[in-house]
C-alpha positions in Angstrom: 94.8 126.8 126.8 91.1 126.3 126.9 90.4 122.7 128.4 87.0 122.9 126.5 88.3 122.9 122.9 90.4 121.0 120.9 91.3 120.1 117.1 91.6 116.8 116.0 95.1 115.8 115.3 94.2 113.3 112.1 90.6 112.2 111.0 88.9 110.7 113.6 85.6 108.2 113.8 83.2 109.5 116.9 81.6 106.8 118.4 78.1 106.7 120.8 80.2 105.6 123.6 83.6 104.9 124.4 84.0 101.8 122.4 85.6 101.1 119.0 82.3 98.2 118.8 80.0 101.3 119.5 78.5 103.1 116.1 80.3 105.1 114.4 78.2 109.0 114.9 80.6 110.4 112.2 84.2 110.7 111.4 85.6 114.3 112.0 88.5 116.1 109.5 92.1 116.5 111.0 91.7 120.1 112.2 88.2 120.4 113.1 87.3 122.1 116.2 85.3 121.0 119.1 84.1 121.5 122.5 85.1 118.8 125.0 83.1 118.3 127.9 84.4 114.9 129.2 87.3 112.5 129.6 86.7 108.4 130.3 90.0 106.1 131.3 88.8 102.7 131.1 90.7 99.7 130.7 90.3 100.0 126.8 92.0 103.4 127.2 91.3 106.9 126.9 88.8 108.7 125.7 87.3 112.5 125.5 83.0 113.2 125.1 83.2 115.6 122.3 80.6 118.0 120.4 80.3 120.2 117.3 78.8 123.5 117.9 76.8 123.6 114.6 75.7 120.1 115.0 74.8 119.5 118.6 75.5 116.4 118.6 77.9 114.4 121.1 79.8 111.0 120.6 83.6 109.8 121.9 86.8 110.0 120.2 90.1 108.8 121.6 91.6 111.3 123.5 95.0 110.8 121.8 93.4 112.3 118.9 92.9 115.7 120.5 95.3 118.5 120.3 94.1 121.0 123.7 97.5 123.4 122.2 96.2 127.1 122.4 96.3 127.8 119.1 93.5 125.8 118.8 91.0 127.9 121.2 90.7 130.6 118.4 87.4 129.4 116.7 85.7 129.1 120.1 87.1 132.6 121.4 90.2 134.7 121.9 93.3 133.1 123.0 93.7 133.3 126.3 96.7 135.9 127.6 99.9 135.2 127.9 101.6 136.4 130.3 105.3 136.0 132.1 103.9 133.9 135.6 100.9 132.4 134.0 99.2 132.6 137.3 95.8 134.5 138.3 97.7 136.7 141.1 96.1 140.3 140.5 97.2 143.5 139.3 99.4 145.7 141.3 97.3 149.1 141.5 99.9 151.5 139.3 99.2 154.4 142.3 100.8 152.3 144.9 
């Protein structure tokens, strides 16, 4: 999973801050990929400082509306690995 992308789970307004009373920047398509760079917990909930590559241009959405599921790192990259421990432990050498 790659904390720094996520899809939008349903259409979504972006707000300039993290406040439904804020403007609205733009309202992004369920599925749309983006790089998140921040997450906000105030007392009117959560929410996640997103961006769109081609756009360059930042704004909040909720953060219930982000899915961070790994199938959703593909536009910004590779998947990352599976593997069976899922920790960072290295490589045996095969000659020992």
């Amino acid at each position: 999973m790659d904390p720094n992308r996520a899809a939008l789970k349903s259409d979504a307004p972006v707000y300039s801050y993290n406040s439904p009373a804020s403007s609205v920047v733009r309202v992004l398509k369920k599925g749309e990929q983006v790089e998140t760079n921040l997450e906000v917990i105030d007392s009117g909930g959560r929410w996640t400082l997103v961006r769109k590559r081609e756009l360059n241009k930042s704004g909040f959405v909720r953060s219930e509306n982000l899915d961070h599921s790994p199938a959703n790192a593909a536009e910004g990259g590779p998947a990352p690995p599976t593997g069976e421990s899922g920790s960072f432990a290295p490589e045996r050498d095969a000659g020992q």
